[in-house]
C-alpha beads as a LAMMPS data file, in Angstrom:
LAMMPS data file: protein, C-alpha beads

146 atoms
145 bonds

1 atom types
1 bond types

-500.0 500.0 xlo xhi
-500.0 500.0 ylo yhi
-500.0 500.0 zlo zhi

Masses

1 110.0

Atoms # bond

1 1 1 146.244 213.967 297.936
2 1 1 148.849 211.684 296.494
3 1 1 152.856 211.012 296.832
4 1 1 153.379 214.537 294.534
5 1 1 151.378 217.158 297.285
6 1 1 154.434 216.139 299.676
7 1 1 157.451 217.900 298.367
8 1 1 160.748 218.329 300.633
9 1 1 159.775 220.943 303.288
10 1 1 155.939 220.802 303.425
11 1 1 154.055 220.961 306.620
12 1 1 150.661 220.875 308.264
13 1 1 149.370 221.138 311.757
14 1 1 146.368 218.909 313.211
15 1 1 143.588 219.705 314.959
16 1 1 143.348 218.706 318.655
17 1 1 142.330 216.053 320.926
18 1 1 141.977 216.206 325.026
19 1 1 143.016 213.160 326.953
20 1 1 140.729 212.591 329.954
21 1 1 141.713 210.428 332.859
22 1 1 139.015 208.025 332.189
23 1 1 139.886 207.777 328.656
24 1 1 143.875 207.180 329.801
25 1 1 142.666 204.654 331.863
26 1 1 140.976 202.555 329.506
27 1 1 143.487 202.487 327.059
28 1 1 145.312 201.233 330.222
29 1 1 143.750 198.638 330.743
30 1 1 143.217 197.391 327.671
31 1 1 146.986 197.924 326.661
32 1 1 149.549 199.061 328.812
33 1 1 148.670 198.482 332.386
34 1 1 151.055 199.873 334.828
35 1 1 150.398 201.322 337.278
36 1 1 151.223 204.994 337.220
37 1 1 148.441 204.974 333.682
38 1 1 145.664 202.905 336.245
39 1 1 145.752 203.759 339.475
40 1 1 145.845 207.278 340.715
41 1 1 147.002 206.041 344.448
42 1 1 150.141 204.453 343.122
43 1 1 150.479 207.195 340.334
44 1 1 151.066 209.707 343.230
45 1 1 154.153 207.690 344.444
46 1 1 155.811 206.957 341.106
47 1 1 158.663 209.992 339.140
48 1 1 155.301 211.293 337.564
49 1 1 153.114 212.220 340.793
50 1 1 150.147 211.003 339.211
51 1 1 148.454 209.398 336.438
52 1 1 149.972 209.842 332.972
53 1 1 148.958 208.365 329.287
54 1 1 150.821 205.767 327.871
55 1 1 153.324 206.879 325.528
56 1 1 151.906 204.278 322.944
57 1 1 148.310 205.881 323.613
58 1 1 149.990 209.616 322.969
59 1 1 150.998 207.972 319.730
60 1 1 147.681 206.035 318.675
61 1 1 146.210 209.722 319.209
62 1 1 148.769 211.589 317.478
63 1 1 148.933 209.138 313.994
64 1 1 144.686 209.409 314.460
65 1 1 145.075 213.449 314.232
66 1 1 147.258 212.942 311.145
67 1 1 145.227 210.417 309.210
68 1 1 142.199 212.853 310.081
69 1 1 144.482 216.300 308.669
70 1 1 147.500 215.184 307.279
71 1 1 146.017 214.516 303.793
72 1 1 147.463 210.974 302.942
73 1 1 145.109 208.925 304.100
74 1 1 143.707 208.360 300.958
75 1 1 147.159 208.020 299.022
76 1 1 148.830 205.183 302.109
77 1 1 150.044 201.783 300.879
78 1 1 151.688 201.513 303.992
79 1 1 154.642 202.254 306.198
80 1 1 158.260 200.285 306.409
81 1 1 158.479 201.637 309.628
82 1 1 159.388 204.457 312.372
83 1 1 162.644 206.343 313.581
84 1 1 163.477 208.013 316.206
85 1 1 160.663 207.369 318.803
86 1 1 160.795 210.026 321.820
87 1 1 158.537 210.232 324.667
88 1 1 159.685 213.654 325.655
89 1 1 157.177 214.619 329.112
90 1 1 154.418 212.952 330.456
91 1 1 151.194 213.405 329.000
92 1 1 148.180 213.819 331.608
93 1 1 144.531 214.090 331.923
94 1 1 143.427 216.954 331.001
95 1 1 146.095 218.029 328.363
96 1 1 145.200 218.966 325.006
97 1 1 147.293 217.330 322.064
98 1 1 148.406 218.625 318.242
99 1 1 150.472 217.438 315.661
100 1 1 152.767 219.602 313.461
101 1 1 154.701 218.237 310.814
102 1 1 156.918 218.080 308.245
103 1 1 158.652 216.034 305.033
104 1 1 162.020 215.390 305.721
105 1 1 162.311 213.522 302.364
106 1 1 160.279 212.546 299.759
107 1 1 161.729 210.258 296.977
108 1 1 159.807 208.107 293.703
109 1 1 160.041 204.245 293.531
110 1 1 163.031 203.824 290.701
111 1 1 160.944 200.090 290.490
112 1 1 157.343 200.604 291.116
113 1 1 155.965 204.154 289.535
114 1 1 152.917 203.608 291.141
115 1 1 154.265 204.435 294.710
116 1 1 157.002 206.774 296.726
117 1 1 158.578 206.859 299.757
118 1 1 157.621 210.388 302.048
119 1 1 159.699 210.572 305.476
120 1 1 157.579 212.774 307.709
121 1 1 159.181 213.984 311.243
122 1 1 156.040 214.612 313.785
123 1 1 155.820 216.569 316.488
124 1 1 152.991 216.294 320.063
125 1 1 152.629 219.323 321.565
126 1 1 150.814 219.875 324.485
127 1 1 147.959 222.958 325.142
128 1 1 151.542 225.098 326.489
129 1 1 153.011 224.208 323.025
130 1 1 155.417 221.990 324.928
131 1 1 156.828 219.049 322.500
132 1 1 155.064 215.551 324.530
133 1 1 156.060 213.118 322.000
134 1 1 158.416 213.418 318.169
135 1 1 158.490 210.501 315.959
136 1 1 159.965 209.989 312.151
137 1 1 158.231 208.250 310.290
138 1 1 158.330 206.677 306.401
139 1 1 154.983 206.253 304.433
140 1 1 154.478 204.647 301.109
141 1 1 152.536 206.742 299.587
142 1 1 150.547 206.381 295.827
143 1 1 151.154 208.503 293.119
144 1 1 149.297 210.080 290.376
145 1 1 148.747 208.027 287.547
146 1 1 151.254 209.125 284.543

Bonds

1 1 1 2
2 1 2 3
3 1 3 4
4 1 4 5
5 1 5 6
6 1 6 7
7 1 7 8
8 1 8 9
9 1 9 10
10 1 10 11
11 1 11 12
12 1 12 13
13 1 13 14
14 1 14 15
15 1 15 16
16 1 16 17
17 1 17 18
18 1 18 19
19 1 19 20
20 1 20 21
21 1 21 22
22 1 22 23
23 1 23 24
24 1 24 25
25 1 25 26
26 1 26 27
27 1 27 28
28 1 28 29
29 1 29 30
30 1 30 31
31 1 31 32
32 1 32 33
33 1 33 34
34 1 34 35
35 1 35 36
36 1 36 37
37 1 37 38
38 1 38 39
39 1 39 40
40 1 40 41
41 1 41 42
42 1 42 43
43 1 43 44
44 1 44 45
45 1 45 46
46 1 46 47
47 1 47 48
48 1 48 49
49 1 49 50
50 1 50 51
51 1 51 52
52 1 52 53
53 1 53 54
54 1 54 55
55 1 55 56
56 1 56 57
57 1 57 58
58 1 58 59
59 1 59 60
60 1 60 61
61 1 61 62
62 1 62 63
63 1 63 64
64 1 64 65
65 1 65 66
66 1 66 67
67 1 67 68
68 1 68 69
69 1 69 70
70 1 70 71
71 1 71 72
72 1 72 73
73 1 73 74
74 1 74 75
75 1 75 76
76 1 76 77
77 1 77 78
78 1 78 79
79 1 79 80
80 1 80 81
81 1 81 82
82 1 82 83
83 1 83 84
84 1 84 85
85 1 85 86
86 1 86 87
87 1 87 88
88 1 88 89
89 1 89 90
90 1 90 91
91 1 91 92
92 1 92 93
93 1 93 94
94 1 94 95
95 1 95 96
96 1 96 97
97 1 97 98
98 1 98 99
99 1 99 100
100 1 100 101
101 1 101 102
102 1 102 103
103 1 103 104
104 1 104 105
105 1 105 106
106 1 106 107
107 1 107 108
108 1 108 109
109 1 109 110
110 1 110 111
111 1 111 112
112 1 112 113
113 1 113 114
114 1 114 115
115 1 115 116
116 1 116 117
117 1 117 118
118 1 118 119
119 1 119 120
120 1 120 121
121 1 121 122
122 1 122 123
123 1 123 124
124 1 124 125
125 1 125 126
126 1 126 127
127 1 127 128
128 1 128 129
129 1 129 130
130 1 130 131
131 1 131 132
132 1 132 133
133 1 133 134
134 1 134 135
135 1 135 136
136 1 136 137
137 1 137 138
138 1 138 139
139 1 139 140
140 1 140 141
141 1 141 142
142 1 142 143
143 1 143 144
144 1 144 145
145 1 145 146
């Protein structure tokens, strides 16, 4: 797919991905280690009542699902950046993540025709179809050659 397959309005939906406790833990360890993502003990005493992901790990997953579904992957030069990061409820073992999205904006490079500019607002849901996580986000994205 390239910058044109991402007019104003489109959408797709991911597939899924489970979250075990081990796997929360690792990620953890390795990059956000507080307690209430390590240690089921101290979990139980902090606002969550036990072990939740790391919002950055509900993320990693979630842009993972995209690059796997969302059909750019092939077409990225990039990203300037994100908007609008919202960890909306806690994400815990056991839960079962998707991604459904949709362009906000797309718009063509007035100076480099190879390239445009696709904002794309994401939304985690959980296995309920509760919204975990909602990001914006703007990708560079190539373009058909002329």
């Amino acid at each position: 797919m390239a910058f044109e397959d991402f007019p104003l309005g489109h959408r797709f939906t991911t597939s899924t991905v489970t979250l075990t406790e081990e796997a929360i833990i690792a990620f953890a360890q390795a990059n956000d280690p507080q307690p209430f993502h390590l240690d089921a003990e101290a979990a139980k005493e902090s606002p969550y009542g036990g072990i939740i992901a790391s919002g950055f790990q509900t993320m990693i997953e979630a842009f993972k699902l995209t690059l796997a579904e969302g059909g750019w992957a092939d077409a990225s030069m990039g990203s300037p950046g994100m908007e609008e990061v919202r960890w909306i409820l806690p994400v815990r073992p056991g839960d079962t993540l998707h991604v459904e999205a949709e362009v906000l904006k797309s718009t063509a490079s007035r100076s480099k025709p190879d390239r445009g500019f696709t904002v794309i607002r994401y939304d985690v849901l959980n296995q309920a179809g509760e919204r975990v996580m909602s990001y914006t986000s703007t990708h560079m994205l190539r373009r058909r050659a002329a």
